[in-house]
C-alpha positions, 0 to 999 in steps of 0.5 A, spaced: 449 501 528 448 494 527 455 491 526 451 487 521 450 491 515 458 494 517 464 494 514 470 494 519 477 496 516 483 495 521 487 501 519 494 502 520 498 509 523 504 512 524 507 519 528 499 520 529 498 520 521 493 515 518 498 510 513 496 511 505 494 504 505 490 504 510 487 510 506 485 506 501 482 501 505 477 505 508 474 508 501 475 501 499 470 499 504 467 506 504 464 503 497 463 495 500 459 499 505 454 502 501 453 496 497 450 494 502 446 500 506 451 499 511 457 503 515 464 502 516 468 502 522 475 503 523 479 501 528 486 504 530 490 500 535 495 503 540 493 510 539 487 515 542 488 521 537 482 525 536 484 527 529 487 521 528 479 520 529 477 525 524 482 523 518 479 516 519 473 518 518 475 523 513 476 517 508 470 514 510 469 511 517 462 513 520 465 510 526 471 509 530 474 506 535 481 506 539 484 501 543 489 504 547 494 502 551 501 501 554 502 494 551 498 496 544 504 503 542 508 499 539 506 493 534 506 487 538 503 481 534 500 477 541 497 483 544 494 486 538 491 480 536 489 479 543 485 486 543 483 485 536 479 479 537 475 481 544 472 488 540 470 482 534 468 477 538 463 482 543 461 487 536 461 480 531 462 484 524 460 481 517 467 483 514 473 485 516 479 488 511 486 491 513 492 492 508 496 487 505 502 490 509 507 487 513 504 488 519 497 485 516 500 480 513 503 477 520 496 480 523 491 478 519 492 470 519 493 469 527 486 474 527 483 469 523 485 463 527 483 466 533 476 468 531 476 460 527 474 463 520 478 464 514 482 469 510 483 472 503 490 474 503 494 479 498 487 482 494 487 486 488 480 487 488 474 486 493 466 486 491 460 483 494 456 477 491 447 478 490 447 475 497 453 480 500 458 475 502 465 478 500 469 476 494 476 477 493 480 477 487 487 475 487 492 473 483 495 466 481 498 462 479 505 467 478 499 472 476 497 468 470 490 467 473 486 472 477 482 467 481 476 469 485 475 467 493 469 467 498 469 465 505 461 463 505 460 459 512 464 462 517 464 469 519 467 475 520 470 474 512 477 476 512 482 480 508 487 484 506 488 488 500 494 490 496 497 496 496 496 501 490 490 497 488 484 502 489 483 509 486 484 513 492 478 519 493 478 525 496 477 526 503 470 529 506 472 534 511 465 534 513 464 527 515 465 527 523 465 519 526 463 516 532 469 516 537 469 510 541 476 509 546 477 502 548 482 500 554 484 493 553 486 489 559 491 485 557 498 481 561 505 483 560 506 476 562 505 474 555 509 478 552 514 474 548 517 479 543 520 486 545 522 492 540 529 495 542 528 501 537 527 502 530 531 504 524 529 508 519 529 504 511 535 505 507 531 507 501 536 503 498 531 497 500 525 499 502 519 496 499 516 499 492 509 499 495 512 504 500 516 509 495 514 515 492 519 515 488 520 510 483 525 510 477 524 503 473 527 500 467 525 495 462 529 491 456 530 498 452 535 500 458 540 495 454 544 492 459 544 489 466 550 496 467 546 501 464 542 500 470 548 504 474 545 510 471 538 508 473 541 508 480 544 514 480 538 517 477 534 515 483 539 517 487 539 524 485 531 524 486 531 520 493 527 514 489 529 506 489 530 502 482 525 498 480 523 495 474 519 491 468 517 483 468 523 485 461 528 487 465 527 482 472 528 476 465 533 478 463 537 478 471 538 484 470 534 486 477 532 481 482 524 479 482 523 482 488 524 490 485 518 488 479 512 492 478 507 489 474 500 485 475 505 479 477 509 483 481 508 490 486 503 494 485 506 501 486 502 508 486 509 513 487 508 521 488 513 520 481 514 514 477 520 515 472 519 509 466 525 508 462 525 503 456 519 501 457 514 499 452 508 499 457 505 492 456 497 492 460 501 487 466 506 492 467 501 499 466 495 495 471 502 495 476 503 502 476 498 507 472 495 509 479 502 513 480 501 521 481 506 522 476 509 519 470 514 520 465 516 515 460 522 515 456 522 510 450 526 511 443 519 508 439 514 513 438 508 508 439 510 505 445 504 504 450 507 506 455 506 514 452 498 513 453 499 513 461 505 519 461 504 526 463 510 527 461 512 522 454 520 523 452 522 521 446 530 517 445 534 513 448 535 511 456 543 512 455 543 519 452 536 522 456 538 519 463 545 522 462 542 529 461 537 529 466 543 527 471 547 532 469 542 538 470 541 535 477 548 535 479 549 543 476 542 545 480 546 541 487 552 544 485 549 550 484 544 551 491 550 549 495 554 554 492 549 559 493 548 555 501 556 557 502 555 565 500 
């Protein structure tokens, strides 16, 4: 298998389960790869699980390895690095890709200093040019522009991929990958970070990319204090607020909780459009969701084109009565749990 013709997709996993991004990025690379007459190889740092194995190649990979060891079980960017860049050094991929993450994103630049070549950070989109280099689409200049970005004269090119941003395809259960387990042979001594423990995200604060509930607003919500039934909604659901570019302008919300071309590109199990119209730089940012529902007073409204489930009316009086019912069947299943 020549690492020439391959794509090497770092994939990220926790409690044994490939993460979604990672996910993404391997049909993503799935779709480089057979541009090129080439193969994806996965790779998987801090595990040596054989199914973990087969999933990555249920979504793509012909090839995986694992690089297990004591040091490498839990995030440490030093080691990870270290470990990443003996494998790329002694294989010499052509392109490199992993998900926009907070990890990849801390990950990603030091792997591409070490290996003395650039990156193409936080893409929307990647395909390959006639002379099958990687170009990378991102957005510019506070999302006005999409810019197109190649790294033609160092190797392996690099980059990370945002997530939400592919379509996602089935897994092929058929597709059995070659498994290879790698043991690095790294130094504690140059250990400079130690995680005591880890602490589960409030969903209060958790990112967008990561919910799978979203209940987001826009202009059509009416007030900065109509967002408290927004949040009490998602409260109900087990989701987080969010909202459109119409809302974050109006202070209403921070910019951080944006969904939209210029803001977080989501694709939740759920995704609850309250008041908004659904302009093309909000949808681009949420229309890969599994499920969406949209409430709006204006009949005509695009955001409708997009729903699975279109509701007609005001925020202030469907979201009120979506509460209510939630709060009886509660109210209900914990009477009938106390009988």
């Amino acid at each position: 298998m020549s690492s020439e013709k391959s794509v090497w997709v770092i994939a990220e996993h926790s409690e044994g389960h490939i993460d979604e991004v990672s996910a993404e990025v391997l049909n993503c690379g799935r779709k480089l790869a057979d541009d090129l007459d080439g193969n994806v190889i996965a790779v998987a740092v801090g595990s040596n699980s054989q199914t973990l194995a087969e999933t990555m190649g249920s979504y793509g990979a012909d090839k995986v390895f694992l690089l297990h060891g004591a040091l490498l079980l839990e995030y440490r960017a030093e080691f990870y690095v270290e470990a990443l860049a003996e494998l790329f050094t002694d294989k010499n991929p052509e392109i490199v890709i992993c998900g926009a993450t907070p990890i990849g994103r801390d990950m990603a630049p030091r792997l591409a200093a070490r290996l003395g070549t650039g990156l193409i950070s936080d893409c929307i989109g990647l395909t390959l040019n006639e002379e099958g280099l990687l170009l990378g689409s991102k957005l510019t200049y506070g999302g006005r522009i999409t810019s197109t970005i190649v790294c033609p004269d160092t190797k392996p090119q690099i980059a990370t991929l945002k997530p939400g941003v592919i379509s996602m395809s089935r897994p092929v259960d058929t597709r059995k990958p070659e498994i290879n387990v790698i043991t690095p042979q790294l130094n504690d001594k140059r250990l400079r970070t130690r995680a005591k423990r880890f602490i589960r995200a409030d969903p209060e604060t958790i990112g967008l990319d990561e919910a799978d509930i979203i209940v987001a607003g826009g202009r059509g919500v009416g007030s900065q204090a109509n967002f408290r039934l927004l949040e009490e909604l998602a409260k109900y659901l087990g989701g987080v607020v969010a909202g459109s570019l119409g809302a974050v302008d109006e202070g209403w919300l921070p910019r951080r909780k944006l969904v939209g071309q210029t803001g977080t590109t989501v694709s939740p199990r759920l995704y609850l459009a309250c008041g908004i119209s659904g302009s093309i730089y909000h949808v681009l940012g949420m229309r890969d969701s599994e499920f969406i529902i949209a409430i709006d007073k204006d009949p005509n409204a695009p955001i409708f084109k997009v729903a699975d489930i279109s509701i007609i009316g005001d925020v202030c009086d469907v979201v009120p009565a979506i509460i209510r019912n939630l709060r009886g069947f509660a109210e209900n299943k914990d009477t009938r749990n106390s009988e």
